[in-house]
VOPAGU-2260 file (C-alpha; in pm, 1 decimal, decimal comma):
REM VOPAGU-2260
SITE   aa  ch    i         X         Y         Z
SITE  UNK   A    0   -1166,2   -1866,4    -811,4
SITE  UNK   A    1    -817,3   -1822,4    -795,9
SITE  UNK   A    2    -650,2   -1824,5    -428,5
SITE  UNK   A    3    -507,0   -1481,3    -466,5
SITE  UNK   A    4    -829,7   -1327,6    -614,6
SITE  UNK   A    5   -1065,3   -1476,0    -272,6
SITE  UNK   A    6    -775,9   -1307,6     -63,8
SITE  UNK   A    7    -847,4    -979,7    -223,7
SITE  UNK   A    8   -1225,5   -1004,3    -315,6
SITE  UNK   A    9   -1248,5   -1118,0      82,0
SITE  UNK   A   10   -1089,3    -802,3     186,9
SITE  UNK   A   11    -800,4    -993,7     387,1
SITE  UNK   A   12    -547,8    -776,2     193,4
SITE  UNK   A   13    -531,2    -567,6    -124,6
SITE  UNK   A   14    -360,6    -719,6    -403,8
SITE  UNK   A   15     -50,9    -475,6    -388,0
SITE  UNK   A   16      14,7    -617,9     -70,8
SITE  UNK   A   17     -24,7    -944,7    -178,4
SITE  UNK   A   18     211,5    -885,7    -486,1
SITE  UNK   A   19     480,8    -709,2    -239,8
SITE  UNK   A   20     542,1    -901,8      18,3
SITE  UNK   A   21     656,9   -1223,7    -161,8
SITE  UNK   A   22     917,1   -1421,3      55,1
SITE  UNK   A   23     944,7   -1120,0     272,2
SITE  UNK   A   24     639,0   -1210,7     494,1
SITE  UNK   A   25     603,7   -1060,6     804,9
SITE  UNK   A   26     682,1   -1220,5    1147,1
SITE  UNK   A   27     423,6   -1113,8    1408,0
SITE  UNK   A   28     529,2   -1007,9    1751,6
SITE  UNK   A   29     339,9    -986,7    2028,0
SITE  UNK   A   30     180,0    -631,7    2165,2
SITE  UNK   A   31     361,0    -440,3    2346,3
SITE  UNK   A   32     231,7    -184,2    2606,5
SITE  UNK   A   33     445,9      70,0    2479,3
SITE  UNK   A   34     218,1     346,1    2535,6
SITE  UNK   A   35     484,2     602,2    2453,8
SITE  UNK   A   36     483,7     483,4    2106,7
SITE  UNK   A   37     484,1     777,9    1856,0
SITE  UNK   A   38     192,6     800,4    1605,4
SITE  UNK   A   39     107,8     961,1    1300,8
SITE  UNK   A   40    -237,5     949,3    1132,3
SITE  UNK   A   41    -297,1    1163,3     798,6
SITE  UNK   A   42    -684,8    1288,1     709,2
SITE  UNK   A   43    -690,3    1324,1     360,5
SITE  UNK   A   44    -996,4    1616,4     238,1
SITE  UNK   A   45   -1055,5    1486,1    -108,7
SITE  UNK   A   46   -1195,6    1738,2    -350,1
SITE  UNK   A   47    -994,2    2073,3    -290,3
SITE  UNK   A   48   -1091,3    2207,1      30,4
SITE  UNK   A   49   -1078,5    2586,8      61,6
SITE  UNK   A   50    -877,7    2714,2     280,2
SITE  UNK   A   51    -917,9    3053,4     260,3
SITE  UNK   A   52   -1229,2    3006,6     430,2
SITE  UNK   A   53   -1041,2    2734,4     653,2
SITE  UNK   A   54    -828,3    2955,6     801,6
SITE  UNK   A   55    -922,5    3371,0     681,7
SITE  UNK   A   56    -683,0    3604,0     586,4
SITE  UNK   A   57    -930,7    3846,1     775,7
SITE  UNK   A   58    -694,7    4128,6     737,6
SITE  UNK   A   59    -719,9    4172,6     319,2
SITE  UNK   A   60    -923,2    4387,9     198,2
SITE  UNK   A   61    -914,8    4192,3     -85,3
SITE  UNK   A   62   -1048,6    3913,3      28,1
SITE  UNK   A   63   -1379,8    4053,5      60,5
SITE  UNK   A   64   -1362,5    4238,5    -238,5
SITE  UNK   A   65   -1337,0    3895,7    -366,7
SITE  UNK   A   66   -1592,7    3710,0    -255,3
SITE  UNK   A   67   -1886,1    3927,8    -142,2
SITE  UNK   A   68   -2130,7    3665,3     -58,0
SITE  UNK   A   69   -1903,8    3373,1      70,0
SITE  UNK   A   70   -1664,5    3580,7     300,9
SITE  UNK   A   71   -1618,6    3474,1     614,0
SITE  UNK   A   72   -1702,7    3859,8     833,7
SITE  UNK   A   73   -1399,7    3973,7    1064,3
SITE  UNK   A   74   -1396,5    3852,2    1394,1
SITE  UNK   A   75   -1649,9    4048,8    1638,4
SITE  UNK   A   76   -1919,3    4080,8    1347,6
SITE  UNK   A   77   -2245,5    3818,9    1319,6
SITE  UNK   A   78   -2096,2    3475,3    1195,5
SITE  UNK   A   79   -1742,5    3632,1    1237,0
SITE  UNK   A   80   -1439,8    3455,5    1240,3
SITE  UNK   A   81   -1262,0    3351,5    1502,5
SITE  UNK   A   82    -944,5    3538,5    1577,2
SITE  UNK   A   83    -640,3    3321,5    1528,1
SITE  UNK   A   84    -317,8    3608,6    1577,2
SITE  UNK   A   85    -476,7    3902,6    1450,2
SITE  UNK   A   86    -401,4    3874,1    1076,0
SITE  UNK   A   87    -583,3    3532,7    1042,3
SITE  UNK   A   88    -934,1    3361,1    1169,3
SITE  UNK   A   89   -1069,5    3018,9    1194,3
SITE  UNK   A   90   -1401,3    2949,6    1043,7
SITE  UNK   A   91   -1659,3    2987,5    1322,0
SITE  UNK   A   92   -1787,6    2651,0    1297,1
SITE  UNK   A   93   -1438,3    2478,8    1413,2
SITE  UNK   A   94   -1465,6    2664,8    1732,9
SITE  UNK   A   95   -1458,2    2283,9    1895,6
SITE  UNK   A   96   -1078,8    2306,3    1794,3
SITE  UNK   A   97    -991,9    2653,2    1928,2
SITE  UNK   A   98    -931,2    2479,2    2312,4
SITE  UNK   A   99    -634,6    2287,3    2111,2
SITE  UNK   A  100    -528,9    2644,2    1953,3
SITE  UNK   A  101    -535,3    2765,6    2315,6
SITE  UNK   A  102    -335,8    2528,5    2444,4
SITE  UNK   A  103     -24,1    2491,0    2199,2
SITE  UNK   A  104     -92,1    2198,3    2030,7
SITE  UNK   A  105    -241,7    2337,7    1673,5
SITE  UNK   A  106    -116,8    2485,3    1386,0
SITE  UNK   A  107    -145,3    2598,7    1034,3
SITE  UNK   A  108      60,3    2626,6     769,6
SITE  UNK   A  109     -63,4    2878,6     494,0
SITE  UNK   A  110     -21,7    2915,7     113,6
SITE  UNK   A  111     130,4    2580,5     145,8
SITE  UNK   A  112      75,1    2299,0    -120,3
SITE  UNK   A  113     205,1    2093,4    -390,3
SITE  UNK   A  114     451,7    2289,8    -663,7
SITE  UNK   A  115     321,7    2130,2    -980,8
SITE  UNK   A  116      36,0    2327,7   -1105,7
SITE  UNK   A  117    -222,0    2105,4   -1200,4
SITE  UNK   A  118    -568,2    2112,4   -1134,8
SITE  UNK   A  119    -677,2    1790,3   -1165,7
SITE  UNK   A  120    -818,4    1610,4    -894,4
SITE  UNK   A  121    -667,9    1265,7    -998,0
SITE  UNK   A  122    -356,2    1420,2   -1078,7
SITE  UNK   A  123    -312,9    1625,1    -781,5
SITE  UNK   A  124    -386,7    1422,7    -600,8
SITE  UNK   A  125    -193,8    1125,0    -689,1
SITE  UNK   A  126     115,7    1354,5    -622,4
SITE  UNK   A  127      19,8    1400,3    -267,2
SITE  UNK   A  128      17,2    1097,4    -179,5
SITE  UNK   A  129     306,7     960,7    -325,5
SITE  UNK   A  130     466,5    1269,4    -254,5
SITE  UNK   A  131     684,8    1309,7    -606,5
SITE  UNK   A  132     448,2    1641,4    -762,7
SITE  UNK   A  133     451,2    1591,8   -1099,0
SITE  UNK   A  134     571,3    1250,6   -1105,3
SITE  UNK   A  135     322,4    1015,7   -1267,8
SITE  UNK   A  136     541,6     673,1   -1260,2
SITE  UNK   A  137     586,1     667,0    -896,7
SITE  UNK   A  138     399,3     322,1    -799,2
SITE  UNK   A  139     381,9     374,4    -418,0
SITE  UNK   A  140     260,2     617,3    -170,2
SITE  UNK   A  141     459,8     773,9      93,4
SITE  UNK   A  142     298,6     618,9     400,5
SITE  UNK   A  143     369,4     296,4     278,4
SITE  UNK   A  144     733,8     405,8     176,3
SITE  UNK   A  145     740,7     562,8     547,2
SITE  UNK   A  146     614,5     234,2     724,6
SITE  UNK   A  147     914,8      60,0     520,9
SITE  UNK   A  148    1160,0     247,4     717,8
SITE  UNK   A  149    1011,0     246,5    1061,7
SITE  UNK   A  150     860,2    -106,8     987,0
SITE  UNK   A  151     888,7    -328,5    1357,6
SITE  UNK   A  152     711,6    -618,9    1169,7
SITE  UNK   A  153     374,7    -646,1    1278,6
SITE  UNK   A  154      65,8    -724,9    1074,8
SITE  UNK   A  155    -170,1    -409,7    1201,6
SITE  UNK   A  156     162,3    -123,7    1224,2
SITE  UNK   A  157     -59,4      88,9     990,6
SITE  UNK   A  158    -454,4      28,8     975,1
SITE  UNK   A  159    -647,3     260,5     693,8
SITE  UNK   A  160    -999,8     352,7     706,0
SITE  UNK   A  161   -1165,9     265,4     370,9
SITE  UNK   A  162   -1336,8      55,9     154,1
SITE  UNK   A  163    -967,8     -33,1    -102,0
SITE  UNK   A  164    -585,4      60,6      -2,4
SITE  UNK   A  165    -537,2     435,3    -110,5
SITE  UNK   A  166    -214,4     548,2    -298,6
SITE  UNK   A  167     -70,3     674,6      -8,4
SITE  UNK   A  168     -38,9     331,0     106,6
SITE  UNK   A  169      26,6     162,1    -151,2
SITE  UNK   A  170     323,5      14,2    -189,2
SITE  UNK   A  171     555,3    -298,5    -108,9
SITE  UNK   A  172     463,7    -311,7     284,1
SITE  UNK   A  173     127,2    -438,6     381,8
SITE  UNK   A  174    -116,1    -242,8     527,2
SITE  UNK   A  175    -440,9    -342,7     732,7
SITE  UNK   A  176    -750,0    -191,7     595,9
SITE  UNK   A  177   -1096,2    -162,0     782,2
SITE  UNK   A  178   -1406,2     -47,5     616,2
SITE  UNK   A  179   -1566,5     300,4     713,4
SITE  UNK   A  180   -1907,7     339,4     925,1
SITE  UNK   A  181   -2135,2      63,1     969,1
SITE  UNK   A  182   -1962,2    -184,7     786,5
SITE  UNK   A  183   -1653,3    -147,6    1015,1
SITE  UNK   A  184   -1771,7    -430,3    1203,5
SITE  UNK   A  185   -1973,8    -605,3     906,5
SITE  UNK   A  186   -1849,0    -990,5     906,6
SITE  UNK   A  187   -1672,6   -1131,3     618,2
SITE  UNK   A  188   -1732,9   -1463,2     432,5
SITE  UNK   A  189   -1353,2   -1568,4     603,7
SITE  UNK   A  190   -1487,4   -1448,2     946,4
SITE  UNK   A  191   -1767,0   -1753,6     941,4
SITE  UNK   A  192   -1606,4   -2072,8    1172,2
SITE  UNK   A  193   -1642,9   -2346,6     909,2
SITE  UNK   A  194   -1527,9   -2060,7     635,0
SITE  UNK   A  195   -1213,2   -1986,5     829,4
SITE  UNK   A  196   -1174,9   -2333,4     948,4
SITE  UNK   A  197   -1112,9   -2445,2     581,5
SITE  UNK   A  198    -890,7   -2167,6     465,0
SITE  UNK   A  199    -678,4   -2176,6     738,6
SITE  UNK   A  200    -591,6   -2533,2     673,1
SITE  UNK   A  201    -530,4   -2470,4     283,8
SITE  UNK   A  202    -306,5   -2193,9     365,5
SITE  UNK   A  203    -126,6   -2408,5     625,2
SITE  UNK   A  204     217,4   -2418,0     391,5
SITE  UNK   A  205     527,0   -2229,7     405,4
SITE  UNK   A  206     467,5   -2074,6      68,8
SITE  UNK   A  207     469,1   -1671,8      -1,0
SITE  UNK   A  208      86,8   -1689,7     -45,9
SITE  UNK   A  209      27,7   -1842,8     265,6
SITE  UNK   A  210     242,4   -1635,2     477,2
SITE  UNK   A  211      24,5   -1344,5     371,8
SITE  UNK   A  212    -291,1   -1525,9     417,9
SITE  UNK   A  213    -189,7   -1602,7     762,2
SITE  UNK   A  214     -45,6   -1253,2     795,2
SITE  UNK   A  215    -401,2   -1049,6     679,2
SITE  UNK   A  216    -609,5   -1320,2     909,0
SITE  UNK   A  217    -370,0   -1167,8    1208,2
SITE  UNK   A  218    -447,1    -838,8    1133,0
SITE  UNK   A  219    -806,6    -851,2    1057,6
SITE  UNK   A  220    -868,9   -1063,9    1407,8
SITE  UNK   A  221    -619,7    -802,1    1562,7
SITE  UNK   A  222    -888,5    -510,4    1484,1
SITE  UNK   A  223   -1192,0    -687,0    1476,0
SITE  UNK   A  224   -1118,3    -830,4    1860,5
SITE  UNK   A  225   -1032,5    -469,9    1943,9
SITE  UNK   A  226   -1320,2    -335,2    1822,9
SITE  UNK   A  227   -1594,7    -541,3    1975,5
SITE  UNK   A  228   -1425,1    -521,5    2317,3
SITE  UNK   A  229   -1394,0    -193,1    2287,8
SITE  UNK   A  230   -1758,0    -123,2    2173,3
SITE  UNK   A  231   -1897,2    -321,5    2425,6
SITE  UNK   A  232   -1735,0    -176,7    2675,3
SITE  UNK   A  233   -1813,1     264,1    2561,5
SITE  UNK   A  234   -2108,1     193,9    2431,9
SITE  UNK   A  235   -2306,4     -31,1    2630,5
SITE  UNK   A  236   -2501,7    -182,3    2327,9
SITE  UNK   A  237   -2582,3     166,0    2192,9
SITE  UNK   A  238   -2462,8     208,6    1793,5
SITE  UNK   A  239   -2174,5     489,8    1712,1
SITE  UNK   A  240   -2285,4     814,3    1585,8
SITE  UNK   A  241   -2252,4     774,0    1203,6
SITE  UNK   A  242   -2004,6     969,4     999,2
SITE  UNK   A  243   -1635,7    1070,4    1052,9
SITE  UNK   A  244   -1681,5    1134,9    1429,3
SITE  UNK   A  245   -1743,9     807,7    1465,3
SITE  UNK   A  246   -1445,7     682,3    1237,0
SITE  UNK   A  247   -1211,5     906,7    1432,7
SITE  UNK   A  248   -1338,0     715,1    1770,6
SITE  UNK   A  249   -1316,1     432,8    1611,8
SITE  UNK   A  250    -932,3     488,5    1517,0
SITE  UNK   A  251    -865,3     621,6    1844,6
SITE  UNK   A  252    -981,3     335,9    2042,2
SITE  UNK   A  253    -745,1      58,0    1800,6
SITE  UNK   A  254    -465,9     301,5    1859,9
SITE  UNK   A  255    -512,7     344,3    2262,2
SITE  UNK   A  256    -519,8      -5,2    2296,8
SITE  UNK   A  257    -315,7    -151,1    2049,9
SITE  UNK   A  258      10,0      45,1    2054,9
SITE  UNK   A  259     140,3    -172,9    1731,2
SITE  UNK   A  260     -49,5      53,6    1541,8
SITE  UNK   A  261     142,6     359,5    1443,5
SITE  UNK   A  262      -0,8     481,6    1111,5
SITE  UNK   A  263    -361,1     580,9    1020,2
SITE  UNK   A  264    -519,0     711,3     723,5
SITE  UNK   A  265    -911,2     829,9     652,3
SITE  UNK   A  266    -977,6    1011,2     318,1
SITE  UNK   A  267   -1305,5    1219,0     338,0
SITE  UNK   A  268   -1448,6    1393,6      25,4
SITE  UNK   A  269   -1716,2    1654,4     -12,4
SITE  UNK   A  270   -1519,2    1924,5     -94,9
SITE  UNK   A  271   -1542,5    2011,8    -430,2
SITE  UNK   A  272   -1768,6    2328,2    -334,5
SITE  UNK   A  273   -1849,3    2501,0    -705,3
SITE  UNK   A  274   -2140,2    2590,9    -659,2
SITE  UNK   A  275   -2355,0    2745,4    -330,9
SITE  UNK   A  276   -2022,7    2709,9    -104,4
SITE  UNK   A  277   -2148,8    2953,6     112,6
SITE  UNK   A  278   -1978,6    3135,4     381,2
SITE  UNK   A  279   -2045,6    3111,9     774,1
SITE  UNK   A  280   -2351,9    2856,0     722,8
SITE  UNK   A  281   -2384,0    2666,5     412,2
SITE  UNK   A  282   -2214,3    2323,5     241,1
SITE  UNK   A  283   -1859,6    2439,0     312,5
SITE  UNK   A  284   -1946,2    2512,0     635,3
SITE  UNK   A  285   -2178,7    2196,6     724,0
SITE  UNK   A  286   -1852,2    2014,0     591,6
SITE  UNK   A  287   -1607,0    2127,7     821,7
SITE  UNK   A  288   -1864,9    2139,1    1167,4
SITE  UNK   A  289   -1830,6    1747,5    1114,6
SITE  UNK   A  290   -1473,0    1704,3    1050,5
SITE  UNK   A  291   -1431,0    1975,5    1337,1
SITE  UNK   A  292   -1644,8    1716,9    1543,3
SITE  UNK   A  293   -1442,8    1420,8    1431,6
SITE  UNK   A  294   -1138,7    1566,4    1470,0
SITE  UNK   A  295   -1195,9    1662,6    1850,4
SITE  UNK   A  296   -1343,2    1340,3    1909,8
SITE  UNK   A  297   -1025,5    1149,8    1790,2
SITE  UNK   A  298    -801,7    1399,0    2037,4
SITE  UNK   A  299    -988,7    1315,3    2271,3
SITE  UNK   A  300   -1049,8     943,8    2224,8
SITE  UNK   A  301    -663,9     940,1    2232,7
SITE  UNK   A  302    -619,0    1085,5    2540,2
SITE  UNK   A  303    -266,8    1063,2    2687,4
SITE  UNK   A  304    -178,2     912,2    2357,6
SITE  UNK   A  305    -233,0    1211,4    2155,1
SITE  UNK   A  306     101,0    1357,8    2368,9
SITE  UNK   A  307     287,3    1133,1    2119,8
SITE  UNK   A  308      34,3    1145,3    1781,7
SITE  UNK   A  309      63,2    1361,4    1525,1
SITE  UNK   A  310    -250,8    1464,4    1330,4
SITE  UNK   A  311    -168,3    1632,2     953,5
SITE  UNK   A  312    -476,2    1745,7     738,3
SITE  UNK   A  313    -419,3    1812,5     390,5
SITE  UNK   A  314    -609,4    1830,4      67,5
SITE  UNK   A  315    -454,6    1800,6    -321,2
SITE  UNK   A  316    -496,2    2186,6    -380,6
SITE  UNK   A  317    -690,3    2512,7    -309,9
SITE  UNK   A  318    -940,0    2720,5    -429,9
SITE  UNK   A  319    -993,0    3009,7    -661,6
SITE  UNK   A  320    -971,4    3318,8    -448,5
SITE  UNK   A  321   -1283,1    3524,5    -665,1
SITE  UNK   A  322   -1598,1    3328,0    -603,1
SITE  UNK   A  323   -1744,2    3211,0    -919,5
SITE  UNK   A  324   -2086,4    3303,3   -1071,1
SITE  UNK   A  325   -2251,8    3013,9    -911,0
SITE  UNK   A  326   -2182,6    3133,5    -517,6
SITE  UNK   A  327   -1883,9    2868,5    -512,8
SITE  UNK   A  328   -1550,9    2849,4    -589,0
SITE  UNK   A  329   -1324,2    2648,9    -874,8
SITE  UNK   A  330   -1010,9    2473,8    -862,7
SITE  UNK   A  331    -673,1    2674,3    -719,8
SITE  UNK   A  332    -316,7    2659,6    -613,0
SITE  UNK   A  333    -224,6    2719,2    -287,9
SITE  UNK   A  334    -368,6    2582,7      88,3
SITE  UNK   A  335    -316,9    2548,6     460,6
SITE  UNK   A  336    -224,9    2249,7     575,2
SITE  UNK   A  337    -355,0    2168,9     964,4
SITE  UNK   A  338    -107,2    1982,9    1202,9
SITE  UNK   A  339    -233,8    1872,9    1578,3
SITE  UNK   A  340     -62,3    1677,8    1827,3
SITE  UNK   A  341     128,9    1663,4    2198,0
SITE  UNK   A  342     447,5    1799,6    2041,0
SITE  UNK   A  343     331,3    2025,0    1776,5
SITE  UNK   A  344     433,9    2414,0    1851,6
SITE  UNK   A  345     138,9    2537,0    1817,1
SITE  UNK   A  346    -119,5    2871,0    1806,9
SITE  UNK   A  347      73,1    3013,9    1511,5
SITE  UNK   A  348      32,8    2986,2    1128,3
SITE  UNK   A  349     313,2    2896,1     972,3
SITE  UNK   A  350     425,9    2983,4     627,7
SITE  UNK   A  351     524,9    3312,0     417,0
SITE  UNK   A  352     231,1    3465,7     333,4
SITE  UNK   A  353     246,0    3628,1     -40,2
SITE  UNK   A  354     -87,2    3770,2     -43,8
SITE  UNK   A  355    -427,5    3825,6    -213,4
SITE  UNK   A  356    -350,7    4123,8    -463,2
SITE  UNK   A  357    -359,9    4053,2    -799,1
SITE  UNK   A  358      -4,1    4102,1    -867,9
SITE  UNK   A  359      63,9    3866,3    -573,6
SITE  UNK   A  360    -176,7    3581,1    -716,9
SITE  UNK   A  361     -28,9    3235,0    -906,1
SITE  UNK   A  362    -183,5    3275,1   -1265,1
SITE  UNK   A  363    -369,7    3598,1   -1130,7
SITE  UNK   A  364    -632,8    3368,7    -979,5
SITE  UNK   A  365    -536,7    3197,7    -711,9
SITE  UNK   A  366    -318,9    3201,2    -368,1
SITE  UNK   A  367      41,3    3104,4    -420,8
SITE  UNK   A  368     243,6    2860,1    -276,9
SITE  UNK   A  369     543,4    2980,4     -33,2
SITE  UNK   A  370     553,8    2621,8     138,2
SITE  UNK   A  371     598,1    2349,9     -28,6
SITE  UNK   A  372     390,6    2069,4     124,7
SITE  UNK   A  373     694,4    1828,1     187,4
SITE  UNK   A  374     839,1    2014,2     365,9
SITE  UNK   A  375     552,9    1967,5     606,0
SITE  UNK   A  376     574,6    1625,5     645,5
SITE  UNK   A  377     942,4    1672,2     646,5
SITE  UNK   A  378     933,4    1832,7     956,2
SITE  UNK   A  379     707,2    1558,3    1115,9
SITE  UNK   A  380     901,8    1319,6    1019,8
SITE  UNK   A  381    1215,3    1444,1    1123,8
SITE  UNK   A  382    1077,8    1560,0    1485,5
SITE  UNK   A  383     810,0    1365,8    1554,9
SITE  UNK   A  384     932,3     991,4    1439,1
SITE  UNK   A  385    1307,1    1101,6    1431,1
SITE  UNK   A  386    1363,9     990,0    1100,1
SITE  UNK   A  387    1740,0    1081,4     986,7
SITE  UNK   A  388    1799,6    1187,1     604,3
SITE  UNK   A  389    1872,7     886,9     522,3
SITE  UNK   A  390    1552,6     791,3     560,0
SITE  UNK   A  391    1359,1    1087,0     502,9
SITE  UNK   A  392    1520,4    1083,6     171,5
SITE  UNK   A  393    1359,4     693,1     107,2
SITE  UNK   A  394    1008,6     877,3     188,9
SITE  UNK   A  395    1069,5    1181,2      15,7
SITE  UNK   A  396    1275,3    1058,1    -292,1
SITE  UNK   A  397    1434,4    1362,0    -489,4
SITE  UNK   A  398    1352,6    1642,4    -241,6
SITE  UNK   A  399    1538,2    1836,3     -47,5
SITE  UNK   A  400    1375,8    1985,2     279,0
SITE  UNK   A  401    1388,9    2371,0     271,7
SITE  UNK   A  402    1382,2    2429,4     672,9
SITE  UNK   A  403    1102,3    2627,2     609,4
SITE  UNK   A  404     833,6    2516,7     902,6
SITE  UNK   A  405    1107,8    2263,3    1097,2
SITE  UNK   A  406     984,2    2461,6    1412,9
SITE  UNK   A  407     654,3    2379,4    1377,1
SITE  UNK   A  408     763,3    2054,6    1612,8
SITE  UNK   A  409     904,7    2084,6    1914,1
């Protein structure tokens, strides 16, 4: 086997990173205890989540006229929503996030996606991630773009959750990955004493491929040392709850004590509901009481470090607004968007809202888009990481920011 194929087959680093860095390897620099250290992690619902049933546009009529078995009942009734600002509700199984509603540090943005109009999962969302909608040729993904501008140099700066490197990440900066669940904490073949022992000696040179050996042997003893102390330590020998909750503690504890790491990324699918979606109980609803779960457990695993985190949940599109004929929905057009953190301005939901009658429908089907989802990140970028147009225009190549939800951060 070839030395660049056992680096990727091993899981030290994926092969774009292997290809990118070239001479440029990094140089690593010690941890800092910089807990002040802005973050950003992105949770990526694969499959079209629907977000009318996310966050409820309780107020249309015809929204129940749509949908008269997977409605979401006004707020007050059995299984009703829960009220948001009187035009809007939050499904009643997220009611673990409504404390971060409360307090100003949640928001929505509504009718908000990506402007090309495709509704293909692998197209869609390939332009999400590398953030240039309707742009097939773009190679890398606008985390990895982002990390190139804020880049300090370190092997673990941005850690992904996941079995390969996602689009998003892709890209000329390397990127740690760790594996989801159980096999988190699985060894590798490289991780074995006599295993490492030997590698470590081959790679011993000066050349590019050796640099990144050295580099993704770092990172991978960076996480894996955090880990097990950390483990030990919360969990007094007891296992992790399985599932994204225990992903989300997982990244939270890396991040808390390892403020190198300023980027993370966890896809999660299920959310291709077509058929038996349901409406206050059902898959939909199962769906969201865990990432609802995960996602309070990662606020609070970060404790004083969620002050400076920002948390963005996004998906590639939305859903029809008429159910179908099989108690589910198909593929739509416009979303909400979900940002949390310390400096979000939240308890409101952002975003023009063009409404659910017919003649205010994209293709007479499905919600429209009044906010572009760049601008979005846009705003995160700018007032969150302070990111100057220069720069936001390396990340965001060939957009220009409409202003639209640049409040949404203090």
């Amino acid at each position: 086997m070839k030395r660049r194929d056992f680096l990727i087959q091993s899981g030290i680093f994926s092969a774009s990173a292997i290809t990118a860095i070239g001479s440029n390897a990094w140089v690593a620099k010690s941890s800092t205890q910089n807990s002040k250290q802005q973050r950003l992690i992105v949770i990526f619902l694969r499959g079209a989540v629907d977000g009318l049933n996310v966050v409820v546009p309780y107020s249309e009529t015809a929204y129940y006229q749509a949908r008269p078995q997977i409605a979401i009942p006004q707020p007050g009734k059995n299984g009703g929503v829960l009220d948001l600002d009187g035009r809007f509700g939050l499904h009643p199984v997220l009611a673990p996030l409504m404390p971060f509603w409360q307090q100003g540090s949640l928001a929505f943005v509504h009718a908000c996606g990506s402007p090309d109009p495709t509704r293909s999962h692998f197209d869609a969302q390939q332009y999400i991630e590398s953030a240039t909608p309707g742009e097939k040729r773009t190679q890398d993904g606008w985390m990895n773009r982002l990390l190139g501008v804020i880049s300090n140099k370190t092997p673990i700066q941005a850690v992904s959750l996941g079995e390969t490197i996602p689009l998003i990440f892709s890209g000329r900066m390397a990127v740690a990955n760790l594996a989801r669940g159980k096999n988190a904490s699985k060894p590798l073949s490289i991780d074995h004493p006599q295993v490492g022992a030997a590698f470590d000696q081959l790679y011993s040179g000066n050349d590019a491929l050796s640099q990144t050996y050295r580099q993704g042997r770092m990172a991978r003893q960076a996480l894996m040392s955090n880990l097990d102390s950390e483990m030990a330590m919360a969990n007094n020998g007891a296992p992790l709850p399985s599932g994204f909750t225990s992903d989300a503690q997982r990244l939270a504890q890396l991040m808390v004590k390892d403020p190198r790491i300023e980027l993370g990324f966890v896809a999660l699918g299920g959310w291709d509901t077509h058929v038996n979606q349901g409406g206050t109980q059902g898959q939909l609803a199962q769906n969201l009481g865990k990432l609802g779960e995960g996602l309070t457990a990662l606020v609070k695993g970060l404790g004083p470090v969620y002050q400076n985190t920002a948390i963005i949940v996004m998906s590639e599109f939305g859903r029809t607004v008429q159910q179908n004929s099989s108690g589910g929905t198909d593929h739509g057009h416009g979303n909400v968007m979900w940002v949390l953190g310390g400096q979000v301005r939240g308890g409101k939901v952002y975003g023009e809202w063009p409404g659910l009658s017919t003649a205010q429908l994209y293709q007479s089907r499905d919600l429209a888009i009044a906010t572009d989802f760049r601008d979005v990140i846009s705003a995160v970028l700018e007032r969150h990481l302070h990111l100057n147009q220069a720069k936001l225009n390396l990340v965001l190549p060939n957009y220009t920011p409409t202003q639209k939800v640049v409040l949404i951060m203090k």
